[in-house]
N, C-alpha and C positions, 0 to 999 in steps of 0.2 A: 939654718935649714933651707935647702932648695926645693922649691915645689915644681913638678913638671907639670906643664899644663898639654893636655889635647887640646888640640884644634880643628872641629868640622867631624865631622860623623865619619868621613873613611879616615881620618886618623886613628878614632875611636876604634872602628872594626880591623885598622892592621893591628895594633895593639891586643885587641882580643885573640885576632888569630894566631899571633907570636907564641912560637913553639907547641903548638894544636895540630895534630895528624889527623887534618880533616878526610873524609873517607867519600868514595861514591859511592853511585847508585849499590851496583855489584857488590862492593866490597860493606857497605851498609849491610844489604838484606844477608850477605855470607855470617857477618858479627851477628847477626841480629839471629841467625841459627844456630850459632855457635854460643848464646846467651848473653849476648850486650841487650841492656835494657836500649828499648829502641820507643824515643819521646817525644811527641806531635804537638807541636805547641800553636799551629794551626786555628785559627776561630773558627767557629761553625760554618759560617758562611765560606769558609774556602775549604772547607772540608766537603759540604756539598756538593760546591763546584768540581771540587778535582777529584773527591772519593776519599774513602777510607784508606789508610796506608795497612795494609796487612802487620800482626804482629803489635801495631805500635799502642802504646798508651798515650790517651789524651788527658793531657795535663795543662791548665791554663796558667800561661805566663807570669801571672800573676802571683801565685804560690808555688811555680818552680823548685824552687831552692829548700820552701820548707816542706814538702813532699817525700823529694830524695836526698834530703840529709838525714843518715843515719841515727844520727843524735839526736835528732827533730822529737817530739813527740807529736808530730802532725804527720809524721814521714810515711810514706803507703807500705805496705806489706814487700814489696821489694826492695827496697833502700834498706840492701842488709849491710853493708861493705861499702867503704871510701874506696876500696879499687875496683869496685865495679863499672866494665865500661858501660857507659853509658853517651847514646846517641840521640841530640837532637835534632827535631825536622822541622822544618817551617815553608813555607811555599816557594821562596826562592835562593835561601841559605845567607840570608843576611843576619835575621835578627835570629836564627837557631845560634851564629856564632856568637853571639853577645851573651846569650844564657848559657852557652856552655862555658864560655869565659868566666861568671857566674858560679855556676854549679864547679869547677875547679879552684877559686876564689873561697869555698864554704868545705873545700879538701877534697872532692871526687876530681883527683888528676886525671883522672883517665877521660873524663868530660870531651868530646868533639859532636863535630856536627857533618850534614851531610852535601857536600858539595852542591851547590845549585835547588839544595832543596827538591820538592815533589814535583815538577818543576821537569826539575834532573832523571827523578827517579820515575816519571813519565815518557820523556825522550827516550830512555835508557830502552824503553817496550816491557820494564817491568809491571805486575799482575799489581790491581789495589784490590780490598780485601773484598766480599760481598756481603757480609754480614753487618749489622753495628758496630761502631767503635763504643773500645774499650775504656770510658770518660770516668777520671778522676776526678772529684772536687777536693 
């Protein structure tokens, strides 16, 4: 048996991102209208900082997976469907691509994430939300 070994964290993150239709800003908030669950994995404190992402569900990284796996019995009320797209965000689109890598790993293929993060979704001059976010535990 041969074992492949990663090495160093950007090998780690091109491997995650292999075969992943990671999306932007635009193209993010269009899915996210269109019903892609759209998923903020964000700490509080940069959520502060940079705003609420309209739309998004906060869900800490930490229970990712067993949230929106359908089979989960910890899974939230929308993890109806393994082919639900679903999009995560994170400040600058590193560590959304390792959980969505993740969350396709546990069968939601459709799993990507947001190019450059909030970040991106900032530059872009798109709107953050004004209300409270949406926080799952």
């Amino acid at each position: 048996m041969t074992v492949e070994l990663t090495i160093g964290v950007d090998a780690l993150l091109a491997r995650a991102r292999e075969g992943m239709q990671r999306l932007g800003p635009h193209e993010t908030r269009a899915a996210a209208a269109a019903g892609a669950l759209l998923v903020d994995t964000r700490t509080e404190t940069q959520r502060r900082e940079q705003g609420e992402l309209p739309g998004a569900l906060v869900i800490d990284r930490t229970v990712l997976e067993w949230r929106l796996d359908p089979a989960s019995p910890d899974r939230i009320p929308e993890a109806t469907d393994y082919d639900r797209l679903v999009i995560v965000v994170c400040r600058q689109g590193y560590s959304s691509s390792l959980a969505a890598a993740s969350l396709r790993a546990v069968g939601l293929h459709r799993a990507t994430d947001l190019v450059g993060g909030v970040e991106a979704w900032l530059a872009a001059g798109l709107p953050m939300a004004e209300g409270p976010a949406d926080v799952r535990r």
